[in-house]
N, C-alpha and C positions, 0 to 999 in steps of 0.2 A: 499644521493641517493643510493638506492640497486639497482643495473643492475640486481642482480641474478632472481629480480621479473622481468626485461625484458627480458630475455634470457627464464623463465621458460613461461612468457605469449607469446612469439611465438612460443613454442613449441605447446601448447595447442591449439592456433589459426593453426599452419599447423597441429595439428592434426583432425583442428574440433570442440574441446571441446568448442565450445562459451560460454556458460555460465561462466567457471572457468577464460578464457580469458578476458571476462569483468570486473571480481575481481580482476586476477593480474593487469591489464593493469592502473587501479583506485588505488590500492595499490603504484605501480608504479610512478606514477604523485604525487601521496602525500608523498612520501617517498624522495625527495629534500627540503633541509630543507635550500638554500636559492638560490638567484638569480643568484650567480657566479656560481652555481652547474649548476641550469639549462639553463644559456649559455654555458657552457663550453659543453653537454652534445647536446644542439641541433646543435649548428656549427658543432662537430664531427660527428651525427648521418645526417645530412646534406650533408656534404662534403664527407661521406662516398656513400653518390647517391646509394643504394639498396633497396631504396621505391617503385621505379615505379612514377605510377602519383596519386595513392592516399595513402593516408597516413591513419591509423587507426586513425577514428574521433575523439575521446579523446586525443593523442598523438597531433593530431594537434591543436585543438580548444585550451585544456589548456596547453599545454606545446610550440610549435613549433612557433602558430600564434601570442601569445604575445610579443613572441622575436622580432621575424622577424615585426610586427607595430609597434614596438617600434621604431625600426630602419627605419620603414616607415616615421616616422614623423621626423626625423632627416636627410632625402635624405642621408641612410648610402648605400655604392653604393652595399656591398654583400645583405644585405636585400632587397633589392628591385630587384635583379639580383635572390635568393632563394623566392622569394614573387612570381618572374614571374613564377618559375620552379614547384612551387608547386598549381599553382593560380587554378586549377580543383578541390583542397579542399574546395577553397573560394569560388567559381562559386556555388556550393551544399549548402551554407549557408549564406541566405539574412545578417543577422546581420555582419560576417566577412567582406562579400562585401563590406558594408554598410561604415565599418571601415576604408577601401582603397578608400573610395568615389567611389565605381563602377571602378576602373581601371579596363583594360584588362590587360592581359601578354605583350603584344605589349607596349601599354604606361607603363608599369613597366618597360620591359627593354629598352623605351627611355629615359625614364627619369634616369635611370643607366645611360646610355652613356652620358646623357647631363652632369651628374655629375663628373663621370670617364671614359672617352672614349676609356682609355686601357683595363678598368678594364675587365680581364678574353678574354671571347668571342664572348664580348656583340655586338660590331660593326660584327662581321661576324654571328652572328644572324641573326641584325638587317636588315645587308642588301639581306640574303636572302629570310627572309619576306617580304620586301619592293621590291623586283627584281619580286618575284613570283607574287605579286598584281599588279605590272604594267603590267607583262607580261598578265592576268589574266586581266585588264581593258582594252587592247586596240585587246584581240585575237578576238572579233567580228567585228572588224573595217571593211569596211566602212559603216557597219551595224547601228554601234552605239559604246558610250564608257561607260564602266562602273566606274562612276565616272564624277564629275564636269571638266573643263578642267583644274581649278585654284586648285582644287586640286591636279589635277594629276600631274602637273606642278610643286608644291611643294613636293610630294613625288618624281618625279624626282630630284629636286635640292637635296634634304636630301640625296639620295638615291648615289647620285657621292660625295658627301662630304663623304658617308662610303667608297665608292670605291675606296682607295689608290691604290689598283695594275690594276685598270682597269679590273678588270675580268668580270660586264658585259656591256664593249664598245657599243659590236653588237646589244643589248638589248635597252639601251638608246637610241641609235641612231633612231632605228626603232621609240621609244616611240616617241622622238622629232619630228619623221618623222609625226607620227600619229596628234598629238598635233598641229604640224603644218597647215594639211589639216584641222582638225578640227575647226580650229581658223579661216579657212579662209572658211568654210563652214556657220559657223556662223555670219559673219561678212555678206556675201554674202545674207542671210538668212534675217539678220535684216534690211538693205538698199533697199531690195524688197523682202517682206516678200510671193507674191502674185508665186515666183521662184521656180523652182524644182532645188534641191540640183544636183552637177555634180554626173554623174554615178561613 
């Protein structure tokens, strides 16, 4: 591995120069001459987090995405935790996609946490994606809900199994609160369907 071809290809790339940037960056990916090299080189350039959300296409397609699906198909809990963080590379390339079976970032880091539930900061992700969607399914209520109620219901349950310290109580409560008239609106709905829903 020469890093000196990585160091001199983002100079080139901040300065502009695309074309020569295309040749180091190519030079670069071929200059690992074997597989410990090029793990050793993406976990560090990973864990180093100064990408942003996209990654120069070459760097990830053959260097970054092979690691990291490798570790896909092994439920390795940092790849699929770096799979979710980078998954805006994969979104842009149907075949990558393709290779994670269409996951989202969301099922990437659920399936982290169902794997290793400490691992990193995957539960306090997890659950404020999951906090934001409920809040976000039931803010047009008694309008309507966005989302089935058996769903919602389940993404509640998940959603207090992340919640060790209780931080969002007030949240849940109201959802349950929601869930609850809905259930009985429905219920109401189907025994005389001929009814208008209570105000």
């Amino acid at each position: 591995m020469n890093t000196s071809l990585y160091t001199e290809f983002r100079n080139c790339a901040d300065r502009g120069d695309r074309e020569r940037a295309a040749r180091l960056v190519r030079q670069f990916i071929d200059s690992f001459e074997n597989e410990t090299e090029r793990r050793t080189w993406v976990r560090e350039f990973l864990e180093n987090g100064d990408y942003g959300h996209k990654i120069r296409h070459e760097l990830y397609r053959d260097l970054i995405f092979p690691e990291l699906c490798q570790g896909y198909r092994t439920n390795d809990p940092w790849s699929l935790y770096f799979l979710a963080h980078t998954v805006q590379n994969v979104y842009k390339v149907r075949e990558l996609h393709e290779r994670l079976d269409w996951k989202s970032d969301y099922t990437l880091l659920e399936s982290c946490y169902r794997v290793a539930p400490d691992f990193r900061d995957v539960r306090a992700q997890l659950l404020d994606r999951v906090s934001r969607g409920l809040h976000f399914a039931i803010h047009e209520w008694p309008t309507g809900l966005l989302g089935e109620i058996e769903e919602l219901e389940s993404e509640l349950s998940f959603a207090k199994t992340l919640d060790s310290e209780n931080t969002y109580f007030g949240l849940f409560g109201n959802v349950e609160a929601v869930l609850k008239e809905a259930k009985a609106r429905a219920r109401a709905k189907a025994s005389n369907p001929l009814s208008k829903p209570p105000p």
